[in-house]
C-alpha positions as CSV (number, residue, x, y, z in Angstrom):
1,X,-20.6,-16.9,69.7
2,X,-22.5,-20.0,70.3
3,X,-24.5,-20.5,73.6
4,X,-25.2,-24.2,73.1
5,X,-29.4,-23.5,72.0
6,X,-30.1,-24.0,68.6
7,X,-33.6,-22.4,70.0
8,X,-34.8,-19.6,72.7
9,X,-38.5,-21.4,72.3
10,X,-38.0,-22.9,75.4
11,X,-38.5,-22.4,79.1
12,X,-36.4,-19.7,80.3
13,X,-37.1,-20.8,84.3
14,X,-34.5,-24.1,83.1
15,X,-32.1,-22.3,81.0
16,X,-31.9,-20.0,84.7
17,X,-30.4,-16.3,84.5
18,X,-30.0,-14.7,80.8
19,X,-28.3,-11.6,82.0
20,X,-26.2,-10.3,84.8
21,X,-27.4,-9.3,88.6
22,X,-30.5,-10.6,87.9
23,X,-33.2,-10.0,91.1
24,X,-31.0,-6.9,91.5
25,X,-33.4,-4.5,89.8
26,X,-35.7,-3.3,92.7
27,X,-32.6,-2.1,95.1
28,X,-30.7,-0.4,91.9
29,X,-33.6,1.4,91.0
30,X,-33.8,2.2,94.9
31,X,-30.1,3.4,94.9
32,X,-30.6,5.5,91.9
33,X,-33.6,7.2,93.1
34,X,-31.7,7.9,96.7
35,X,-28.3,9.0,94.5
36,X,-31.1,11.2,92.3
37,X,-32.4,12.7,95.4
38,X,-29.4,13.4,97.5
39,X,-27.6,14.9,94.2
40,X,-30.6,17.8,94.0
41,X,-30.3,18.7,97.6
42,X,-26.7,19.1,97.1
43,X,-26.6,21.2,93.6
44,X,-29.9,23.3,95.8
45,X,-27.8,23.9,98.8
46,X,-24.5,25.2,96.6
47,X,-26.6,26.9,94.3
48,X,-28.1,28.9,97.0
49,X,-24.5,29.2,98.6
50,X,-23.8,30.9,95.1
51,X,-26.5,32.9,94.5
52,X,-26.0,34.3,98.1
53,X,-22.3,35.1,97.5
54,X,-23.2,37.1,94.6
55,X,-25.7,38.8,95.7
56,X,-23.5,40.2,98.6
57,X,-21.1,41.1,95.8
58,X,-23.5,43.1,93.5
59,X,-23.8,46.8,94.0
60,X,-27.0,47.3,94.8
61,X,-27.0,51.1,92.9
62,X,-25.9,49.6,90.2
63,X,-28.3,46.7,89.9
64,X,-31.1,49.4,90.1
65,X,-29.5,51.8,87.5
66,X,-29.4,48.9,85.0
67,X,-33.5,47.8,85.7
68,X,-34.5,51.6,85.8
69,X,-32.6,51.4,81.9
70,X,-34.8,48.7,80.6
């Protein structure tokens, strides 16, 4: 696949962009630190949604039975 430079010793400012959405790295890295951050908060609020279920469900006799065997 032939680009039309024999050479890439040149000045990239006049060959202009060699790659896609270039100037778009600052607000993707934003986005992905926001989409990093808002996915943790979510998995911590269902987690705790979880662990709260189950602990309703455990029988607490039975919990202490199985520590008091160890």
């Amino acid at each position: 696949m032939s680009i039309g430079y024999d050479s890439w010793a040149v000045d990239l400012g006049e060959v202009g962009p060699i790659y896609p959405m270039q100037g778009w790295e600052i607000p993707m890295v934003v986005v992905g630190v926001i989409f990093w951050l808002v996915w943790h908060r979510l998995q911590f609020v269902q987690e705790g949604k979880d662990l709260e279920q189950a602990k309703q469900i455990a029988d607490a006799d039975k919990i202490a039975k199985a520590i008091e065997r160890y």
